[in-house]
C-alpha positions, 0 to 999 in steps of 0.5 A, a space after each residue: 704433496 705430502 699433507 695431501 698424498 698426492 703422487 703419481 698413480 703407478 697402477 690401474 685406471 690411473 696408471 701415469 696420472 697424477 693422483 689426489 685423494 679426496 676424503 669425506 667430512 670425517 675424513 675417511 678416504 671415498 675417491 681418488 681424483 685423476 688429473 693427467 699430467 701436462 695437457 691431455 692428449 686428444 680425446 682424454 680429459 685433463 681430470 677423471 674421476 671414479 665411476 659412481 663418485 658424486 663429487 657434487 656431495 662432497 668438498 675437497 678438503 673440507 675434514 681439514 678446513 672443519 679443524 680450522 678456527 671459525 673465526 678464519 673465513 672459509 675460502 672457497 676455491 674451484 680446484 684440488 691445486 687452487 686448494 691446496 696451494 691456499 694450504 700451502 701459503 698458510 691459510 689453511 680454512 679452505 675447500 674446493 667445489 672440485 668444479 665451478 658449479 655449486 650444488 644444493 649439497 655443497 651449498 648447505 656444508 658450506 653455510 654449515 662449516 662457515 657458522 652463524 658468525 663466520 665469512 665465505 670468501 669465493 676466489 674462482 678462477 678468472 674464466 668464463 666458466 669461473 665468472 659464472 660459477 662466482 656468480 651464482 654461488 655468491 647469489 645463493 650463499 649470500 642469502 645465508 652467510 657472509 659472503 664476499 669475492 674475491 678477484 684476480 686478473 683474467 685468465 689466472 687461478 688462485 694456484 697462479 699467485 705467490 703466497 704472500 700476495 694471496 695471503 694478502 687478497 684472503 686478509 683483504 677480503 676477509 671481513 667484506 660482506 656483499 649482497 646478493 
């Protein structure tokens, strides 16, 4: 929480929401990402984000994870929690497409920050909305990088696992190339 300043939004359109910052690749801070606490009453969505804001551009935690040794792979998660919790367990060269869904612009920083000689890891959430996701990022980022996926049991998300076992799948898959 407190590497991430994430906390509860005391004020304005996220007033009673749980706040997490999203910073650009220098890492300047360009939005703030709402995700409302518990399950969301009908009609509001579990996360908001401000108006104008095109996360398709950006990558969560993507000025932290350039700091990283190359030579760790890049673990690419869908979610703020789903990335933080990789942080936390001590793999700290990860990021988040804040979604499913890779875009062109993600895609090209993405094969960026992996290098010429670096790995992507992809470790989505085991849903059908992660499935494809998975799918369609594999196939594009394999064209370009080394790409290999991980994956977990239906229904959990990477922020489900214990540490020492996430940081065992990441080392397990650090190194396995698949094609496209």
């Amino acid at each position: 929480i407190s590497e991430f300043g994430v906390g509860c939004c005391p004020h304005g359109t996220l007033r009673g929401w749980i706040a997490v910052p999203i910073h650009d690749r220098e890492g300047k801070l360009i939005a703030y990402a709402g995700r409302y606490p518990g399950t969301p009453p009908d009609g509001l969505p579990k996360y908001r984000l401000p108006r104008g804001f095109r996360k398709s551009l950006e990558l969560f935690n993507q000025h932290r994870a350039m700091g990283q040794s190359a030579s760790e792979v890049l673990v690419v998660v869908e979610g703020f929690f789903g990335a933080m919790h990789v942080w936390q367990a001590g793999h700290r060269r990860v990021l988040s497409l804040m979604g499913s869904m890779l875009s062109r612009a993600q895609e090209d920083r993405i094969v960026e920050l992996a290098g010429d000689t670096g790995h992507v890891l992809l470790l989505f959430d085991e849903d059908e909305a992660g499935w494809k996701g998975r799918a369609e990022a594999r196939e594009r980022l394999s064209r370009r990088v080394s790409v290999s996926v991980a994956r977990l049991e239906e229904g959990q998300q990477p922020d489900s696992l214990a540490a020492d076992a996430l940081l065992s799948l990441i080392a397990q898959h650090a190194g396995e190339e698949v094609a496209a």
